[in-house]
mmCIF file of the C-alpha atoms, coordinates in Angstrom:
data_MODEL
# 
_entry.id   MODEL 
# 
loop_
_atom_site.group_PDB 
_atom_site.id 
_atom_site.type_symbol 
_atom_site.label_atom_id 
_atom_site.label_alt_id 
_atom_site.label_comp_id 
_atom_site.label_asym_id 
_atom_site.label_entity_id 
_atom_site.label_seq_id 
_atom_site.pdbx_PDB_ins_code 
_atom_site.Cartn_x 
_atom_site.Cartn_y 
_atom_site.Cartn_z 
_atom_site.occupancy 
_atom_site.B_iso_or_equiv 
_atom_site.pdbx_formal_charge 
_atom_site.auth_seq_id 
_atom_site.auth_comp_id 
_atom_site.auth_asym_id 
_atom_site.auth_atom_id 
_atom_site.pdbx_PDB_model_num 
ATOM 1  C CA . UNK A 1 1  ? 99.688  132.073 101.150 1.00 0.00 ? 1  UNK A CA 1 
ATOM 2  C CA . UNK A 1 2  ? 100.301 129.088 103.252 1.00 0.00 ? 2  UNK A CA 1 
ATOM 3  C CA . UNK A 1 3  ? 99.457  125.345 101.450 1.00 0.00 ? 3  UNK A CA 1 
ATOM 4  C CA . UNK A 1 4  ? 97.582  122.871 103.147 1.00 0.00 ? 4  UNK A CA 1 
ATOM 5  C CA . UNK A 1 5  ? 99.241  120.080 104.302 1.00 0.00 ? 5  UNK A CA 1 
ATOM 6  C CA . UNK A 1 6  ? 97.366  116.662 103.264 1.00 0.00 ? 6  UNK A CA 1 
ATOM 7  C CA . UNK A 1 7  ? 98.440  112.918 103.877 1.00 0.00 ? 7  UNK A CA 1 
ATOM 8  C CA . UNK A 1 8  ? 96.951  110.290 101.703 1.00 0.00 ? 8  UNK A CA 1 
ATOM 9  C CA . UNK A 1 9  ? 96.697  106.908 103.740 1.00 0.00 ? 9  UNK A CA 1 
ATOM 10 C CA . UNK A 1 10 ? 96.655  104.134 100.948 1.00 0.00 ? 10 UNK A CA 1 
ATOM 11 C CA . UNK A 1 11 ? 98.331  106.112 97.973  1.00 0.00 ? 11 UNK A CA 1 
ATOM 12 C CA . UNK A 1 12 ? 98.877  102.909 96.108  1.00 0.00 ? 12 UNK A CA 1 
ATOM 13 C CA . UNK A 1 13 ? 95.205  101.822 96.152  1.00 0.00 ? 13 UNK A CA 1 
ATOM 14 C CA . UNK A 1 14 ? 92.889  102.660 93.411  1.00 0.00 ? 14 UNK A CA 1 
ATOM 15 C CA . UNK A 1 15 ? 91.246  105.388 95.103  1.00 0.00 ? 15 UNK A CA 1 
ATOM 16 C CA . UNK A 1 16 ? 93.947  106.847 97.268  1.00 0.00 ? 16 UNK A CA 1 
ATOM 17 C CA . UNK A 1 17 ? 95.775  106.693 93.355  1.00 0.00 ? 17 UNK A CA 1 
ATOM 18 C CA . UNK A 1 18 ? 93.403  108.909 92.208  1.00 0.00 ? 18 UNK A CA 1 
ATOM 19 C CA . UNK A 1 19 ? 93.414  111.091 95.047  1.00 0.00 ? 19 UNK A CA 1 
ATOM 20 C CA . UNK A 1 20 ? 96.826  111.675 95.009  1.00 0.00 ? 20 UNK A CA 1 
ATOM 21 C CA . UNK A 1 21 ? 97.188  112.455 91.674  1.00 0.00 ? 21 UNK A CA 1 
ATOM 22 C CA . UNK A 1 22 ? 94.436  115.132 91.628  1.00 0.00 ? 22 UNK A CA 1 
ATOM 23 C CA . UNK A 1 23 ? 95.322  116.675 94.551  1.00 0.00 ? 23 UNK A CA 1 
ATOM 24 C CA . UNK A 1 24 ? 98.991  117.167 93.508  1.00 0.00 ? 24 UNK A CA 1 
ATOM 25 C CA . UNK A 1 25 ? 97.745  119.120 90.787  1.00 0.00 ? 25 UNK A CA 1 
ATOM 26 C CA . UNK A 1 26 ? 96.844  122.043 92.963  1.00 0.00 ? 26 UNK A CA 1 
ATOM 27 C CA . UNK A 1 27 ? 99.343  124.317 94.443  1.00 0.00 ? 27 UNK A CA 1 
ATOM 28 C CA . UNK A 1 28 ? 97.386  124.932 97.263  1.00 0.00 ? 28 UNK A CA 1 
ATOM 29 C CA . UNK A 1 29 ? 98.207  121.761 98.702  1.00 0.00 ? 29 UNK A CA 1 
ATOM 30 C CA . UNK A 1 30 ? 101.068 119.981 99.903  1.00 0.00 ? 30 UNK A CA 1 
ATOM 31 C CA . UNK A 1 31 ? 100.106 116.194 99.753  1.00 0.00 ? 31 UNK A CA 1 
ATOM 32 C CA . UNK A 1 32 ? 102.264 113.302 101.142 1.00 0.00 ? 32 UNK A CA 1 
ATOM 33 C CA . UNK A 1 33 ? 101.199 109.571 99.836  1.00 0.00 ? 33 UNK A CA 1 
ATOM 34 C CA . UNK A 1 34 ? 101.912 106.786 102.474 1.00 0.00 ? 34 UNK A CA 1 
ATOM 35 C CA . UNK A 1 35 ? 101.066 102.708 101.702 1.00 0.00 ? 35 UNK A CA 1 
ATOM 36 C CA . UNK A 1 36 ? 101.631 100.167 103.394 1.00 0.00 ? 36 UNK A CA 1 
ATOM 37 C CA . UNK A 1 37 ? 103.467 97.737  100.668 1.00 0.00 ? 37 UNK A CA 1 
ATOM 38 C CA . UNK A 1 38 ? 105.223 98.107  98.309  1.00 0.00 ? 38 UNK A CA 1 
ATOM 39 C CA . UNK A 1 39 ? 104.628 95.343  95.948  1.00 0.00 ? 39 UNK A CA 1 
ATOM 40 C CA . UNK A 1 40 ? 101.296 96.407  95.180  1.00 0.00 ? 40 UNK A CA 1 
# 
């Protein structure tokens, strides 16, 4: 079984967070968190 491959634009924001996190979870999924700065 292949995983879908998903990129999370904003992983350090409340929402993309969240999204992230769940998403990781799964096995079906390959997710890749990208932000912009990291002092946030």
């Amino acid at each position: 079984m292949n995983q879908k491959k998903i990129i999370v634009i904003g992983a350090n924001g409340f929402t993309g967070r969240r999204i992230l996190n769940d998403l990781s979870r799964n096995t079906l999924y390959q997710v890749t968190g990208c932000y912009m700065h990291e002092d946030i």
